[in-house]
C-alpha positions as CSV (number, residue, x, y, z in Angstrom):
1,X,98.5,102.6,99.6
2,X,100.0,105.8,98.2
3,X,103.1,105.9,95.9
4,X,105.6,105.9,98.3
5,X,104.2,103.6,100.2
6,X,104.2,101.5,97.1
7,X,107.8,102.3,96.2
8,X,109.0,101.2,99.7
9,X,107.2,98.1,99.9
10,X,108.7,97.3,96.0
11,X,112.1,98.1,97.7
12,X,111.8,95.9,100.6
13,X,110.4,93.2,98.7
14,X,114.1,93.9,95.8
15,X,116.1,93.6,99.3
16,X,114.1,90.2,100.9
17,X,115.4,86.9,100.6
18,X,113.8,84.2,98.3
19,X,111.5,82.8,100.7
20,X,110.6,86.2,102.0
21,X,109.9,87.4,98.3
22,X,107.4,84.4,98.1
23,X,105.6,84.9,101.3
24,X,105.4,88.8,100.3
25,X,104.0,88.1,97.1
26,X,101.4,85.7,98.2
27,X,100.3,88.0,101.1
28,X,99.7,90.7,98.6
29,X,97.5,88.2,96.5
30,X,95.4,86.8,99.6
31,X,94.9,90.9,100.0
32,X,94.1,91.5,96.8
33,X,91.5,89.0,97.1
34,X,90.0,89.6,100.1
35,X,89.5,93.4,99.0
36,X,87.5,92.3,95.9
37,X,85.6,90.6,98.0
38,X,84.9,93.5,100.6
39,X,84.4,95.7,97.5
40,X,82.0,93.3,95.8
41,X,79.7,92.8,99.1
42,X,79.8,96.7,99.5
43,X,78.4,97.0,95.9
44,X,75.8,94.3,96.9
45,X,74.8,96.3,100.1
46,X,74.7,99.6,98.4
47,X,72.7,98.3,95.6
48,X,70.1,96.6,97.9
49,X,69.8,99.7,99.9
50,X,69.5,102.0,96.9
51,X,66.2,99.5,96.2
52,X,65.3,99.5,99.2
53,X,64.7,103.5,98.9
54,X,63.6,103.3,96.0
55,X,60.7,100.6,97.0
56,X,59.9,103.0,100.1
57,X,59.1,106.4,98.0
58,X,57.6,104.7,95.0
């Protein structure tokens, strides 16, 4: 997400109703979450294959 992408979704979120400001903000938390997730196994994966390499011209 760049900056203005940022700065519209901070405006829509200003404009939305209560309920709607809840849902938004809980979205962005469940996406949050599931992104350090992704990230984390990614780090797993690149470690494993950086051994893996490593095992392989040792």
């Amino acid at each position: 997400m760049n900056e203005e992408d940022k700065k519209i979704f901070l405006e829509d979120f200003r404009k939305a109703d209560l309920q709607g400001k809840v849902d938004m903000w809980f979205y962005a938390l469940e996406q949050a979450s599931l992104w350090e997730e992704i990230i984390a196994e990614i780090a797993d994966i690149a470690q494993q294959d950086q051994m893996k390499q490593t095992v392989r011209k040792g």
